[in-house]
C-alpha positions in Angstrom: 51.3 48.6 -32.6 47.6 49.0 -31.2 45.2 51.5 -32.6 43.6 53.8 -30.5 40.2 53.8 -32.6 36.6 52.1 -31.1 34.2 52.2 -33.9 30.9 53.0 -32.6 27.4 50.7 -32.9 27.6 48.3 -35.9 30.6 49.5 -37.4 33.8 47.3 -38.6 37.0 48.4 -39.0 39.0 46.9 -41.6 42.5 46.6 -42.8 42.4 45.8 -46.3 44.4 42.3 -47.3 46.8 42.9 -50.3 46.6 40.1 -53.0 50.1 38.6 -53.9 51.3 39.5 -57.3 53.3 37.0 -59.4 56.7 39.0 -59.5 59.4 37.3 -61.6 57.6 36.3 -64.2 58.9 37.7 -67.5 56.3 39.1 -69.9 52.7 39.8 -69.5 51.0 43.3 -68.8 51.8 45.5 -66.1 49.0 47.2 -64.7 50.1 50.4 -62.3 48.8 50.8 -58.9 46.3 53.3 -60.0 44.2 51.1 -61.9 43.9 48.0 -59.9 40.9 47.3 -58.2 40.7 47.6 -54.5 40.9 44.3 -52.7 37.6 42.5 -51.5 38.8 40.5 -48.4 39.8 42.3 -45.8 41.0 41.7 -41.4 38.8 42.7 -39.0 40.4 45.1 -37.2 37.8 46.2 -34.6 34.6 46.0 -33.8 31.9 48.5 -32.4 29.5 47.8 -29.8 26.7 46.0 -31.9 23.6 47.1 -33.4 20.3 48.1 -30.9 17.1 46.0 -32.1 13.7 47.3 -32.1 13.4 46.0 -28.4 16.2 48.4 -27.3 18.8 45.1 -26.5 22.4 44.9 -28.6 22.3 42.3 -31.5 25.4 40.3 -31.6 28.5 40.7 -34.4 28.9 37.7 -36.3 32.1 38.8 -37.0 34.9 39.4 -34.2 38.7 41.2 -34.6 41.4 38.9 -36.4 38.1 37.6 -38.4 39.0 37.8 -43.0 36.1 38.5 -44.3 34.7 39.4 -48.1 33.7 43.4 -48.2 31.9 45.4 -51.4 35.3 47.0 -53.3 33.5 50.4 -53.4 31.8 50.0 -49.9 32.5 51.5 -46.6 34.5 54.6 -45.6 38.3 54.9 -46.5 40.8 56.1 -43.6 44.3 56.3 -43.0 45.9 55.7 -39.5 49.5 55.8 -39.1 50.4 55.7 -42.7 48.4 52.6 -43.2 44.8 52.6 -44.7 42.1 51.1 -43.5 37.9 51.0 -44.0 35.4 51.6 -42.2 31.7 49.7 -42.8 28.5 48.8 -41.3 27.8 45.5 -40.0 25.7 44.3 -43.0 28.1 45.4 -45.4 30.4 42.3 -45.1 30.0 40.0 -47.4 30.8 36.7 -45.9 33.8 35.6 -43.4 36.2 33.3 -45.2 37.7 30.6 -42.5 
């Protein structure tokens, strides 16, 4: 499935990368949905166009689509496409790129 969204300038789209839970195990707390925390790493989904310098020429991304990188957990704009969510953010709002 493709998505028909460009983010514009130095935005990133992201789809949020769900952390595996340990199921089977018998005892310990279970924690609902509600009160977990958002995951930090994320997959680059798209990119926009760059970011313009002071000069007026586009400043590279140092990430590119297919990318996992580390984003702020209350950062960036939530979305929902096709029953699937998904963030937006700003170029300097990821964190790092994990490889």
């Amino acid at each position: 499935m493709t998505l028909n969204v460009r983010p514009l300038g130095d935005r990133i789209l992201v789809e949020p990368v769900e952390e595996k839970e340990n199921k089977g195990k018998k005892g310990g707390i279970i924690i609902p949905d509600t009160a977990k925390e958002k995951p930090m790493e994320s997959m680059v989904v798209a990119v926009g166009t760059g970011k313009t310098g002071d000069d007026g020429k586009k400043i590279p991304f140092e990430v590119k689509k297919g990318d996992r990188v580390l984003v702020s957990k209350y950062g960036g704009t939530e979305i929902k496409l096709d029953g699937k969510e998904y963030r937006i953010f700003n170029g300097d709002e990821v964190l790092a790129v994990i490889e």
